[in-house]
PDB file with SEQRES, HELIX, SHEET and CRYST1 records, atoms N, CA, C and O in Angstrom:
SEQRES   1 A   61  UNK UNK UNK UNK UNK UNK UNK UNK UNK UNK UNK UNK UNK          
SEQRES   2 A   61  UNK UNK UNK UNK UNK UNK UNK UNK UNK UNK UNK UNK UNK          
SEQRES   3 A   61  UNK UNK UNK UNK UNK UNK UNK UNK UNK UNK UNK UNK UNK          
SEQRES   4 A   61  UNK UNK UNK UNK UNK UNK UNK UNK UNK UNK UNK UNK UNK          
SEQRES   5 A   61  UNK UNK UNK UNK UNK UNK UNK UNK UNK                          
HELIX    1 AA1 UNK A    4  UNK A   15  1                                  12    
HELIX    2 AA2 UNK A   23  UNK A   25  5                                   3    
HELIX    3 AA3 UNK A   26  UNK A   30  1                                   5    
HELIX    4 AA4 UNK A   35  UNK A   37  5                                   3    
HELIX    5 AA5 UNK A   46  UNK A   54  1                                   9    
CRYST1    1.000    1.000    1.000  90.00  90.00  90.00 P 1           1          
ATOM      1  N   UNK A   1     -10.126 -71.890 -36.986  1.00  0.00           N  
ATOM      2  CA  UNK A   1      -8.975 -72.669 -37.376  1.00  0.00           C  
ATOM      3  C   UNK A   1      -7.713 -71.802 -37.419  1.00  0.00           C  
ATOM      4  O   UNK A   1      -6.703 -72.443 -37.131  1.00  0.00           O  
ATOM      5  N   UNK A   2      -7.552 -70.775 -37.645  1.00  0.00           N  
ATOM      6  CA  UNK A   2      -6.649 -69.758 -37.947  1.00  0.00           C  
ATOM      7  C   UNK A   2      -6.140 -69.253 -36.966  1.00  0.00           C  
ATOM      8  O   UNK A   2      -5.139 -68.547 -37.078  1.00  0.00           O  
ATOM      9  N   UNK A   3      -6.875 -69.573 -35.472  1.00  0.00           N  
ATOM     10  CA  UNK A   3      -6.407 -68.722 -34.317  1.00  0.00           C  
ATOM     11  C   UNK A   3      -6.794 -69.891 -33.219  1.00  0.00           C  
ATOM     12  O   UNK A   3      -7.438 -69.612 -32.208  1.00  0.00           O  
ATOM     13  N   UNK A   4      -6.515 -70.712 -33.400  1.00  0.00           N  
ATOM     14  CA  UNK A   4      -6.601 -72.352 -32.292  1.00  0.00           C  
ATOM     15  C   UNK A   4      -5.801 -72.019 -31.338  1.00  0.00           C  
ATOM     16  O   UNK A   4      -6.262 -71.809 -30.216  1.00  0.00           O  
ATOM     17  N   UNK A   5      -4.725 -71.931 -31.545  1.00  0.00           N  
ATOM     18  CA  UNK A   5      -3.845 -71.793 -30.190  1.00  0.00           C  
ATOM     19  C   UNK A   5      -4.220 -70.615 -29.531  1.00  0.00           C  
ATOM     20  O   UNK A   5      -4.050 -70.844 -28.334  1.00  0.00           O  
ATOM     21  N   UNK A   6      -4.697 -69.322 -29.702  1.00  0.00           N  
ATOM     22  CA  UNK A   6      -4.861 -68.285 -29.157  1.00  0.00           C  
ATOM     23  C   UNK A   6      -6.438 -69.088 -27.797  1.00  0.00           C  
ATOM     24  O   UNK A   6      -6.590 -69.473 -26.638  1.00  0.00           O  
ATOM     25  N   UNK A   7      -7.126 -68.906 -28.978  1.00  0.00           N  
ATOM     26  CA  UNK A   7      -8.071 -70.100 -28.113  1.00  0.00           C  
ATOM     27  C   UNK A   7      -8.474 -70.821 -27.024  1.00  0.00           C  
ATOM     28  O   UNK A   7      -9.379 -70.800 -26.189  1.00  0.00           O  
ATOM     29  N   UNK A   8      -6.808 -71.934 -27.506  1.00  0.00           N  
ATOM     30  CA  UNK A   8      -6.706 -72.403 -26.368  1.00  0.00           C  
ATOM     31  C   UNK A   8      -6.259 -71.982 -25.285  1.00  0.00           C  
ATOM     32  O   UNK A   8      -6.555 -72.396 -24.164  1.00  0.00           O  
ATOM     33  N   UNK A   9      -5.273 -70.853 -25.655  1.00  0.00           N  
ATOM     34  CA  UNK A   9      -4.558 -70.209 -24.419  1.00  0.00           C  
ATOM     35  C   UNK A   9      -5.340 -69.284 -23.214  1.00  0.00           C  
ATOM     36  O   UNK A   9      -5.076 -69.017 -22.042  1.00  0.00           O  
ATOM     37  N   UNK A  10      -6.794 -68.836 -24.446  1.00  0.00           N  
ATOM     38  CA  UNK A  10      -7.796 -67.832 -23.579  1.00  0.00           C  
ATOM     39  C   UNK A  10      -8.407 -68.825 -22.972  1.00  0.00           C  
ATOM     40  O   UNK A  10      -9.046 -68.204 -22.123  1.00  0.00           O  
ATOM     41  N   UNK A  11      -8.765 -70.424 -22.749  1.00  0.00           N  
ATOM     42  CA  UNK A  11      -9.149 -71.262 -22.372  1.00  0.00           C  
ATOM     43  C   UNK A  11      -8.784 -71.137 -21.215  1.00  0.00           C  
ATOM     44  O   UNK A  11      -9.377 -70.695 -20.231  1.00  0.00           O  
ATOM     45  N   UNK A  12      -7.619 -71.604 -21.368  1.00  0.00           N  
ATOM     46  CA  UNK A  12      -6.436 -72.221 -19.916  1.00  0.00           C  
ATOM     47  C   UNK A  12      -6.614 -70.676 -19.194  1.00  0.00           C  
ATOM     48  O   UNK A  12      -6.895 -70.632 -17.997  1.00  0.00           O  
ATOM     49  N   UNK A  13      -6.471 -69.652 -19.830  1.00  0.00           N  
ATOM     50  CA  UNK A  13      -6.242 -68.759 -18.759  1.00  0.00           C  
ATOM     51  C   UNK A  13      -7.426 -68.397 -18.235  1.00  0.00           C  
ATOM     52  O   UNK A  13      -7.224 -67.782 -17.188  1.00  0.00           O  
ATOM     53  N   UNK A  14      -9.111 -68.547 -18.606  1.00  0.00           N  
ATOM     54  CA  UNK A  14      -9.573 -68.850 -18.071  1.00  0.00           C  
ATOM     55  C   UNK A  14      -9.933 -69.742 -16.829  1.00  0.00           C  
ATOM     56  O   UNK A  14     -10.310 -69.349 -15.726  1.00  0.00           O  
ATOM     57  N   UNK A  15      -9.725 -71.075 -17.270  1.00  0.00           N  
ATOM     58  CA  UNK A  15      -9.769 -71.887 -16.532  1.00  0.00           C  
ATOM     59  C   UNK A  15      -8.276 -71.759 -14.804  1.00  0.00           C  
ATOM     60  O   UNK A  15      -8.363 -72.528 -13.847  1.00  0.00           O  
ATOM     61  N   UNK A  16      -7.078 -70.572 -14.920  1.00  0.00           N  
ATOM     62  CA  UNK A  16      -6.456 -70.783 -14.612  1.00  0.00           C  
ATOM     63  C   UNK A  16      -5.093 -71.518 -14.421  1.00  0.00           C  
ATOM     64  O   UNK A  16      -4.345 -71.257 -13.479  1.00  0.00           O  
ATOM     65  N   UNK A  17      -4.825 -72.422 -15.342  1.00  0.00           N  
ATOM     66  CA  UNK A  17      -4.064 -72.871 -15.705  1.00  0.00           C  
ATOM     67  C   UNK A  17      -2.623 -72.371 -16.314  1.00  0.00           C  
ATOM     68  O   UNK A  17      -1.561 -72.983 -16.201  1.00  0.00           O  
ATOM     69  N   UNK A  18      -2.860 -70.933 -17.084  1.00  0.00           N  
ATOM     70  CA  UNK A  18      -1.373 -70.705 -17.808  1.00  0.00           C  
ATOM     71  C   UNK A  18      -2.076 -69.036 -17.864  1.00  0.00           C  
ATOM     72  O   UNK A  18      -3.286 -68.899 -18.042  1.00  0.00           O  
ATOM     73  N   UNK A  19      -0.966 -67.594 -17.653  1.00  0.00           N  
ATOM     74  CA  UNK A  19      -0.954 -66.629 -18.601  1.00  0.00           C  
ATOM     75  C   UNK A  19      -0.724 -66.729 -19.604  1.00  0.00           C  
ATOM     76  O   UNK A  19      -0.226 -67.784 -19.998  1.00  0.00           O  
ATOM     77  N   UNK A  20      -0.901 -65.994 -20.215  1.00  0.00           N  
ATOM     78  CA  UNK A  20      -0.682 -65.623 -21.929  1.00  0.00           C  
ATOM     79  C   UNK A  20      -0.688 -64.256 -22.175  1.00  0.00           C  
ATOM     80  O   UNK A  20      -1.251 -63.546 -21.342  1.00  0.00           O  
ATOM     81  N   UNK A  21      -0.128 -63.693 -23.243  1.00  0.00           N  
ATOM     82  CA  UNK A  21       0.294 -62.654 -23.258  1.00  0.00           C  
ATOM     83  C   UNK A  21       0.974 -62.434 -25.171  1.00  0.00           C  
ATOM     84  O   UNK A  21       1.536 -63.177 -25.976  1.00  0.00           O  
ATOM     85  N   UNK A  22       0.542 -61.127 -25.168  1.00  0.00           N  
ATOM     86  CA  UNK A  22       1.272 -60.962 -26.957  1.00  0.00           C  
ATOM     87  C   UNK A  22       2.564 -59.582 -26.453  1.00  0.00           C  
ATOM     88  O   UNK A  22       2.610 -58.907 -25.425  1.00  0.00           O  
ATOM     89  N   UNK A  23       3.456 -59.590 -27.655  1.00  0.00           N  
ATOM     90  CA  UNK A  23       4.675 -59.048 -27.652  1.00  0.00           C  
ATOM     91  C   UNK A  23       4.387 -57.754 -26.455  1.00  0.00           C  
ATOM     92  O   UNK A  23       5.021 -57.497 -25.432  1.00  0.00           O  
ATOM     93  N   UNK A  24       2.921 -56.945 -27.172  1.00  0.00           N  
ATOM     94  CA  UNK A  24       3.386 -55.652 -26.312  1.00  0.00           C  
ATOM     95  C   UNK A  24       2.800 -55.730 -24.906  1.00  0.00           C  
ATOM     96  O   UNK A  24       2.844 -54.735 -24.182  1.00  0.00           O  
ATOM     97  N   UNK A  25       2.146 -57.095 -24.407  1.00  0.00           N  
ATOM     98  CA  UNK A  25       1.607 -56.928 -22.908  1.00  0.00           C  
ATOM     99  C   UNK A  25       2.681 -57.949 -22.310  1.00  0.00           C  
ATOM    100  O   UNK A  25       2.416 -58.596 -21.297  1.00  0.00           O  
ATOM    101  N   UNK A  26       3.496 -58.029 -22.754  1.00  0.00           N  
ATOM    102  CA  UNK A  26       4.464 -59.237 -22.027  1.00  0.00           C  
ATOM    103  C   UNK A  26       5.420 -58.210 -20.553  1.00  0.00           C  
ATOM    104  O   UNK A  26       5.362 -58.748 -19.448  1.00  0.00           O  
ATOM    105  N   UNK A  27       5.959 -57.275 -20.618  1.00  0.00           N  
ATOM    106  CA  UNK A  27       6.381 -56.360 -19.765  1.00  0.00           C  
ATOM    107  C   UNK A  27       5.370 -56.417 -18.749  1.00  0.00           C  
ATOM    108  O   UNK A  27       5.815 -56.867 -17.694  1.00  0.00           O  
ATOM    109  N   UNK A  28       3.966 -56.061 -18.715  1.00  0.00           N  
ATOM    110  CA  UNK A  28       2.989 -55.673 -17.537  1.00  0.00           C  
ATOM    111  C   UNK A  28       2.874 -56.913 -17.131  1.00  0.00           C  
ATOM    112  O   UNK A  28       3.300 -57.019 -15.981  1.00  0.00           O  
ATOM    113  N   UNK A  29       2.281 -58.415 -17.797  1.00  0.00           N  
ATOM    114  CA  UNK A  29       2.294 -59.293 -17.087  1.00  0.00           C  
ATOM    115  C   UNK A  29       3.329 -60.015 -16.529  1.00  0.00           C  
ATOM    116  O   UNK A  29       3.103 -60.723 -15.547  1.00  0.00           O  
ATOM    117  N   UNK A  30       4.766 -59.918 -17.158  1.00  0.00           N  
ATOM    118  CA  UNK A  30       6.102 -60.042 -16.042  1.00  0.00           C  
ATOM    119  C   UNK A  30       5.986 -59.576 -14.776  1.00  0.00           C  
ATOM    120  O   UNK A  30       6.439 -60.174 -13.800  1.00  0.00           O  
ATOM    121  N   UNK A  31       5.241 -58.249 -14.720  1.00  0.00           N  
ATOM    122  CA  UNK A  31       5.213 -57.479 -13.312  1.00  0.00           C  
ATOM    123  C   UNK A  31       4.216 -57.503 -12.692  1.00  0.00           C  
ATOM    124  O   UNK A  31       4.024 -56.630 -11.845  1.00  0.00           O  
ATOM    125  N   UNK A  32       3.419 -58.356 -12.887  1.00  0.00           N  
ATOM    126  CA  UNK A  32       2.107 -58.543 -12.808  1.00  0.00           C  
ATOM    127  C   UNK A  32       1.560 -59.568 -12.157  1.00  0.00           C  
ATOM    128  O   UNK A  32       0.808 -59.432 -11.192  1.00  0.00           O  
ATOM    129  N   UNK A  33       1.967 -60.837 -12.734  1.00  0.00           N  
ATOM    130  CA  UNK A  33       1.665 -62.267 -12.595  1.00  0.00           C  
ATOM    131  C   UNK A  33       2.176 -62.526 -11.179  1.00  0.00           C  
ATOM    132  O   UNK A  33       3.121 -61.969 -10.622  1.00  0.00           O  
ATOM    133  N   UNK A  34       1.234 -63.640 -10.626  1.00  0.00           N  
ATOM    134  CA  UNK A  34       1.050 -64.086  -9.592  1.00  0.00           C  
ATOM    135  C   UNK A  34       1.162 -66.155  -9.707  1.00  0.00           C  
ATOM    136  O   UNK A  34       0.387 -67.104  -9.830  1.00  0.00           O  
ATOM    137  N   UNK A  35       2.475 -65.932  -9.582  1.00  0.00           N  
ATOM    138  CA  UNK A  35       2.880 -67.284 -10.111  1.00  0.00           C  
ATOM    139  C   UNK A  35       1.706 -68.985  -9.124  1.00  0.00           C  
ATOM    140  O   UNK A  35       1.165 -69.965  -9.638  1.00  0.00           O  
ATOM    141  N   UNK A  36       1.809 -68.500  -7.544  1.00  0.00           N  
ATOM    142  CA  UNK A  36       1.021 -69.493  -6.903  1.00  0.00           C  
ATOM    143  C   UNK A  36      -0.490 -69.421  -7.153  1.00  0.00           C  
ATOM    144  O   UNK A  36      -1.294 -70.047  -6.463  1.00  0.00           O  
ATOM    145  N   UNK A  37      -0.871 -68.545  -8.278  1.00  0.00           N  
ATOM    146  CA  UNK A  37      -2.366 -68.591  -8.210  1.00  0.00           C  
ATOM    147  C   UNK A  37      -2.486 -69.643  -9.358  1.00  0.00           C  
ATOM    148  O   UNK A  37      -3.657 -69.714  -9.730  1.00  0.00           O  
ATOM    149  N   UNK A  38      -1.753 -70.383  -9.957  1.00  0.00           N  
ATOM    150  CA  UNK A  38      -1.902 -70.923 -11.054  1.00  0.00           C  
ATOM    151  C   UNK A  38      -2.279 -72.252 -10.606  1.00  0.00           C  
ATOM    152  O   UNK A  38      -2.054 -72.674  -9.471  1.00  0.00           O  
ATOM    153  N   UNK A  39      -2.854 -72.894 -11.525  1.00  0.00           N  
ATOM    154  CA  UNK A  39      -3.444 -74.686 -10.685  1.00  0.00           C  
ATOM    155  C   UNK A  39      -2.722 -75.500 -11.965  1.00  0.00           C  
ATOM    156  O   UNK A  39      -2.620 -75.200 -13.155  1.00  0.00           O  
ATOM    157  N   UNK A  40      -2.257 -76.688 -11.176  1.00  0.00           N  
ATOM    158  CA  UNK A  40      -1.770 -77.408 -11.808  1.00  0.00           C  
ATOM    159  C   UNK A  40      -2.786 -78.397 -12.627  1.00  0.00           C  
ATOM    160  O   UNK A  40      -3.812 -78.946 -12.225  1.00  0.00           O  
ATOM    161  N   UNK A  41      -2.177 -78.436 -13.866  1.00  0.00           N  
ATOM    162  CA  UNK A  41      -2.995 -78.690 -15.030  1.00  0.00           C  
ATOM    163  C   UNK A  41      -3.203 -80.913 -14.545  1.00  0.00           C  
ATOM    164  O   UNK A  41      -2.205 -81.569 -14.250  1.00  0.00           O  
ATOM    165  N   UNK A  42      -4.178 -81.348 -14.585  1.00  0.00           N  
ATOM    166  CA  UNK A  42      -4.323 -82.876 -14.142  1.00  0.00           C  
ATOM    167  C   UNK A  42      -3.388 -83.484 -15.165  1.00  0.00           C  
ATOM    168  O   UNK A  42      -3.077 -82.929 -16.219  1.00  0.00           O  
ATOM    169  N   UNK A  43      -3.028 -84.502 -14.822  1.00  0.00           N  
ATOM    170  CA  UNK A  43      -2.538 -85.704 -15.658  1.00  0.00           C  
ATOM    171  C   UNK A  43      -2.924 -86.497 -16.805  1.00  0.00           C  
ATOM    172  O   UNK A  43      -3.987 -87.103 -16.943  1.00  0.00           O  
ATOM    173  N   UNK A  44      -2.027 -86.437 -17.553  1.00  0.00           N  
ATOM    174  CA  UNK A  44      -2.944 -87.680 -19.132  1.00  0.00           C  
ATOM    175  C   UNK A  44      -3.852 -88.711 -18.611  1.00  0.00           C  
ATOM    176  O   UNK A  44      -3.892 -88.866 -17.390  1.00  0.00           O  
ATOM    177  N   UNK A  45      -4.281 -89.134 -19.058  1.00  0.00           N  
ATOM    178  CA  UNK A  45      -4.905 -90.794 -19.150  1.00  0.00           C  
ATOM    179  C   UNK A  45      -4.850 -91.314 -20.389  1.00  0.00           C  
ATOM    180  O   UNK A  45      -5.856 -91.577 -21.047  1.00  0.00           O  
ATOM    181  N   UNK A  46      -3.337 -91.541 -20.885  1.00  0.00           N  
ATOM    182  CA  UNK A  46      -3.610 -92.062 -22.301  1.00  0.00           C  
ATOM    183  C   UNK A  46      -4.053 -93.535 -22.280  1.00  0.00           C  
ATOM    184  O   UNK A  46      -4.476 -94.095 -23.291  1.00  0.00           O  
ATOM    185  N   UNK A  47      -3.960 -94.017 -21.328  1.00  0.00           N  
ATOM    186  CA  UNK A  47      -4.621 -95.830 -21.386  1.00  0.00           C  
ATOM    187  C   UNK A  47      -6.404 -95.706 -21.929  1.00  0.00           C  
ATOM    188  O   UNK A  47      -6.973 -96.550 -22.621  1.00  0.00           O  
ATOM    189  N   UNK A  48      -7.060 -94.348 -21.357  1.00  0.00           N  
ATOM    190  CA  UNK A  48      -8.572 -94.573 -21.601  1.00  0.00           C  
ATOM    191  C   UNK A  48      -8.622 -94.601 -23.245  1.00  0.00           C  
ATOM    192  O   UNK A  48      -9.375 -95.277 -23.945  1.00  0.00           O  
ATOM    193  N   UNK A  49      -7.109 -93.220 -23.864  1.00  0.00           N  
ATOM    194  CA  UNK A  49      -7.639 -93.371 -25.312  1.00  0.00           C  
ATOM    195  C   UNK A  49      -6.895 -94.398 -26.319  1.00  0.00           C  
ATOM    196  O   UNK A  49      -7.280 -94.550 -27.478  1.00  0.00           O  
ATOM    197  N   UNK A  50      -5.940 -94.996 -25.838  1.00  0.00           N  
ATOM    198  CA  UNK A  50      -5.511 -96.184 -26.643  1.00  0.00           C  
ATOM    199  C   UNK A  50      -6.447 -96.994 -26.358  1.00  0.00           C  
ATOM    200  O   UNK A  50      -6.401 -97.839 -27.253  1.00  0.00           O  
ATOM    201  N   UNK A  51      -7.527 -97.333 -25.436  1.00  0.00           N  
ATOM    202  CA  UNK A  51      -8.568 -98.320 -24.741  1.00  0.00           C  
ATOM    203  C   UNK A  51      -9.913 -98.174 -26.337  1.00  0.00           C  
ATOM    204  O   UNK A  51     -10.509 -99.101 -26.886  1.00  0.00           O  
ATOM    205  N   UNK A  52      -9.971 -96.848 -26.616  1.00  0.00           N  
ATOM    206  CA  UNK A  52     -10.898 -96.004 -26.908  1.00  0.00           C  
ATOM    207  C   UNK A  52     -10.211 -96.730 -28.228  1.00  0.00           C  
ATOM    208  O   UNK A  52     -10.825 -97.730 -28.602  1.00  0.00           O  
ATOM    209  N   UNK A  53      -9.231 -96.441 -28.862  1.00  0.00           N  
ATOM    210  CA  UNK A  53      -8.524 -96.638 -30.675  1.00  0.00           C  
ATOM    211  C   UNK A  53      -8.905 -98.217 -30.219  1.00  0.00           C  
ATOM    212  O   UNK A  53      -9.958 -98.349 -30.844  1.00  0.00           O  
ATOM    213  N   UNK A  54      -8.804 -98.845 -29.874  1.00  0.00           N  
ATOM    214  CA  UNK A  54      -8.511-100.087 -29.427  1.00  0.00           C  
ATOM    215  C   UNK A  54      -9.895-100.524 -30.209  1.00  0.00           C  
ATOM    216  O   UNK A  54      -9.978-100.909 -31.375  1.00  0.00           O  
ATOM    217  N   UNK A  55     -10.718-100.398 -29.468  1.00  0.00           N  
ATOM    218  CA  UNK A  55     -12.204-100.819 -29.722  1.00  0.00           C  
ATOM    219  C   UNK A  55     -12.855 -99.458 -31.148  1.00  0.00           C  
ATOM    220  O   UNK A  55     -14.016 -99.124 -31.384  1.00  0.00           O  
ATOM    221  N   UNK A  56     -12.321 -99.264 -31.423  1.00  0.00           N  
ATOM    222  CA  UNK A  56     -12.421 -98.431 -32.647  1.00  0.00           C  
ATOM    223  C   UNK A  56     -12.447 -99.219 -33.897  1.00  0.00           C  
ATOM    224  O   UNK A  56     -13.364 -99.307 -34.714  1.00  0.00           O  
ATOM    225  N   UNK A  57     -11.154 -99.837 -33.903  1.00  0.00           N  
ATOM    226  CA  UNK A  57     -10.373-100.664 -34.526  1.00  0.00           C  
ATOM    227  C   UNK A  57     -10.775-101.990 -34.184  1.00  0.00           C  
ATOM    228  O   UNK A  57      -9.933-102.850 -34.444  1.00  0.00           O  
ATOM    229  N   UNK A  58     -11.415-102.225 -33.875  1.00  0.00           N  
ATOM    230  CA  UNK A  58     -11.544-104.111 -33.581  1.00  0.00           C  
ATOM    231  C   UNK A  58     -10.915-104.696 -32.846  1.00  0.00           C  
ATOM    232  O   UNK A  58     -11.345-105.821 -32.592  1.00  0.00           O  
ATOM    233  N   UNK A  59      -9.640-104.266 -32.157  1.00  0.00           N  
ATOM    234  CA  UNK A  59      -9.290-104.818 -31.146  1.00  0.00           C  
ATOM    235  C   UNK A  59      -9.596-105.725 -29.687  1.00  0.00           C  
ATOM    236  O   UNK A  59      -9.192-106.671 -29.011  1.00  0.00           O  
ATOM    237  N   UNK A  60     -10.540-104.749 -29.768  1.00  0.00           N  
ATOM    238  CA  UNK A  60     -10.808-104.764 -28.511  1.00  0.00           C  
ATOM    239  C   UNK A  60     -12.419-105.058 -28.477  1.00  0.00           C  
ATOM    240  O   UNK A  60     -12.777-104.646 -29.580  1.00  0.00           O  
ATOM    241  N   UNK A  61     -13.753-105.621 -27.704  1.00  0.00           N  
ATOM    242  CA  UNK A  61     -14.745-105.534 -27.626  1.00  0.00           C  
ATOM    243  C   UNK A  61     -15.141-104.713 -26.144  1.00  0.00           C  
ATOM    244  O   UNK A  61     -16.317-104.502 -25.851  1.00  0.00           O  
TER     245      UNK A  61                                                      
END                                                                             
């Protein structure tokens, strides 16, 4: 809980999606990074999870 965003960021940069970097490695990966290797992250689908609250809630069957 205390370190979620770090987390997520070792996630994505796993997965390719985003660098990340703390105060003192920010210089090497400026000079470093390889901006076209990055993949563009997919699109929301918020209709599946308002679909999802929907039938949560009784709305919806």
């Amino acid at each position: 809980m205390n370190n979620h965003q770090l987390e997520l960021a070792k996630q994505l940069y796993k997965e390719g999606y985003l660098f990340y970097c703390t105060c003192s490695t920010l210089p090497g990966l400026l000079q470093s990074m390889d901006l076209p290797t990055l993949k563009c992250y997919p699109p929301g689908q918020p209709e599946k999870f308002s679909a999802f609250l929907d039938k949560v809630v009784g709305l919806q069957k």
